[in-house]
C-alpha positions in Angstrom: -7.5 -7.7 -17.0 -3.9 -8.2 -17.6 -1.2 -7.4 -16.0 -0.3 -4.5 -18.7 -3.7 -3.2 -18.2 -3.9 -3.2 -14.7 -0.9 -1.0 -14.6 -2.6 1.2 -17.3 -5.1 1.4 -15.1 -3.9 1.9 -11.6 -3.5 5.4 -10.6 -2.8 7.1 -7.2 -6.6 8.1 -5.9 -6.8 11.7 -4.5 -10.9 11.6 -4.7 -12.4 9.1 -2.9 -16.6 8.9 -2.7 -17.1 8.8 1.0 -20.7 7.1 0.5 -19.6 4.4 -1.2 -18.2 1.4 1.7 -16.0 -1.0 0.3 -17.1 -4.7 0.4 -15.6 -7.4 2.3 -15.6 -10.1 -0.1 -13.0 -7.2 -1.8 -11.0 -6.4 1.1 -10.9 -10.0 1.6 -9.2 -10.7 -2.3 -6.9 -8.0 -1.8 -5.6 -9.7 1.5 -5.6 -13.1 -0.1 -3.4 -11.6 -3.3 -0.8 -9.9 -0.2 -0.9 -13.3 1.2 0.9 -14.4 -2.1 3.3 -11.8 -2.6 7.3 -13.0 -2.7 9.1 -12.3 0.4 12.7 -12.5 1.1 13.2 -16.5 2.4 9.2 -16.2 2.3 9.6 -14.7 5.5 6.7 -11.6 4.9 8.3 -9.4 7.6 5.3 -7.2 7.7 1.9 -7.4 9.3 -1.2 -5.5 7.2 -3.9 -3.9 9.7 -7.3 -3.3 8.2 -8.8 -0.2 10.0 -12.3 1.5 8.5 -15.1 3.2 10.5 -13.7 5.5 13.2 -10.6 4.3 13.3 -9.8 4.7 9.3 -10.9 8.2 10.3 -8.0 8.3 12.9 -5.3 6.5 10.5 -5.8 9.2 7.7 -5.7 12.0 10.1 -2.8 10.6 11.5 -1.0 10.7 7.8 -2.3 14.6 7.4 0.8 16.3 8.8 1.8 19.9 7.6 -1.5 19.3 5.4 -0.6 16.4 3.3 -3.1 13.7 2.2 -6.2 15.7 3.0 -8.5 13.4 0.6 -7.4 10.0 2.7 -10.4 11.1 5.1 -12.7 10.3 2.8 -11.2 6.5 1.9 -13.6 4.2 3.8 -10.2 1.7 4.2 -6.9 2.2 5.7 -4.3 -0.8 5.4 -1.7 -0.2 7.6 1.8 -1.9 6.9 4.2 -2.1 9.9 7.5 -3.8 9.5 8.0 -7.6 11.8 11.2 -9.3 12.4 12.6 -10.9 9.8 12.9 -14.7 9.3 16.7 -16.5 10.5 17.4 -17.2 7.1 16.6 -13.3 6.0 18.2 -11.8 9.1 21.2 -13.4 8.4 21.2 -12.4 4.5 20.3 -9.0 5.2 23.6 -8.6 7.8 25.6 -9.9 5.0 24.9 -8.3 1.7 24.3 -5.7 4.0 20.8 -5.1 2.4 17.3 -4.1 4.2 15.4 -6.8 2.7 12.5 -5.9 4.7 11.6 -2.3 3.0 11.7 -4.4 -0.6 9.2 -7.0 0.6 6.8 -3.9 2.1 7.4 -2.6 -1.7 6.0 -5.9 -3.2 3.3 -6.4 -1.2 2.1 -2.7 -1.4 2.5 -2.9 -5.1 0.1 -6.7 -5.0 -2.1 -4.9 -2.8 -2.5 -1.5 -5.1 -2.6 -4.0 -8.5 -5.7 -6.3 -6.8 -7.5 -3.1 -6.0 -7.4 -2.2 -8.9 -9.1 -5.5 -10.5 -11.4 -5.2 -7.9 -12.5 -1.6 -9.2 -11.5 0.0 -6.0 -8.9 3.2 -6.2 -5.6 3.1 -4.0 -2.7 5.3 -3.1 0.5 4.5 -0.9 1.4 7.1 1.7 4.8 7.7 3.4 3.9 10.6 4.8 2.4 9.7 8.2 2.4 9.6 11.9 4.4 6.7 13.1 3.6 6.5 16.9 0.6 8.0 16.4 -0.8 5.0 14.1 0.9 2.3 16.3 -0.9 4.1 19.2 -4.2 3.7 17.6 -3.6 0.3 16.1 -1.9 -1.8 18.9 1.5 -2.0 16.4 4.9 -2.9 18.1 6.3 -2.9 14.5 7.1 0.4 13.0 4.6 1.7 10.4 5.9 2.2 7.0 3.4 2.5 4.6 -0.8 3.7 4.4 -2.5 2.6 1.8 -5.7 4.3 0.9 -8.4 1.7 -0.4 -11.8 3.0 -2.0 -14.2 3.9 -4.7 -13.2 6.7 -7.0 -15.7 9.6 -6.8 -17.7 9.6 -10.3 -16.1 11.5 -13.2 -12.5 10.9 -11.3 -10.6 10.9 -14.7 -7.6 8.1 -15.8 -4.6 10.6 -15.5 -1.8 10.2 -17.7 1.0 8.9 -16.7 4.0 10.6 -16.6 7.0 8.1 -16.8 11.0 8.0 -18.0 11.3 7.4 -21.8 12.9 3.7 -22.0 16.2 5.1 -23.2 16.6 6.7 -19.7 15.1 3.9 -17.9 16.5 0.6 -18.9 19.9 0.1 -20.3 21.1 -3.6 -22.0 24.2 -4.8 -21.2 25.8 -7.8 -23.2 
């Protein structure tokens, strides 16, 4: 796949098939395609924790407050993102533009980690809607959580939605 068909492709999963496990050698690609993702001062202030079994059962109940996300207990991955210190050279850039540099890389790599899933046929969806002490308490995170991401296999007959997006005209403007 492409790039442009990757992003045709990828869609927020809200049906996951809770028989299906994902397979390492996957989990292990998407990892290795974070690994790459830019960073400001290639610093990667974030740490990604991989949680299935029990505790990806935990994680997803954990982002089900005031009943959101009720389908994350069926994906068999949870990759938890929780912000690190920056780098010096970040640190000191982010104090003077006066510019969280941290929340854009955690953007980036969420978006690597959703586009790799998606060449690796698995389903995704990034959730801001969670439990931040509660997931630190069950992963052994000092850095605060900011982003879930659901990993797994579509149920069968889960359809390619379409994609509701701002006409160019509203989106991107030239300037000369």
């Amino acid at each position: 796949m492409n790039f442009t068909e990757i992003a045709e492709q990828r869609q927020s999963c809200r049906s996951y098939d809770p028989t299906r496990e994902v397979e390492a050698e996957k989990i292990d690609r998407i990892l290795a395609s974070a690994r790459l993702a830019p960073s400001a001062c290639n610093g990667q202030p974030y740490k990604i924790t991989v949680c299935r079994g029990d505790v990806a059962k935990r994680v997803a109940k954990a982002t089900q407050g005031m009943g959101m996300n009720k389908f994350a207990t069926d994906a068999p991955v949870m990759l938890v993102i929780s912000e690190m210190p920056y780098v010096k050279s970040a640190a000191l850039g982010a104090k003077v533009k006066g510019n969280d540099y941290r929340s854009i890389d955690i953007g980036i790599v969420a978006a690597y980690i959703t586009a790799e899933a998606t060449t690796q046929g698995l389903g995704s969806c990034i959730l801001g809607w969670l439990n931040d002490a509660e997931i630190r308490y069950i992963c052994k995170l000092d850095g605060a959580v900011r982003l879930v991401i659901t990993v797994g296999y579509a149920k069968a007959g889960d359809p390619l939605r379409e994609k509701k997006r701002k006409d160019m005209d509203t989106l991107v403007q030239f300037v000369e």
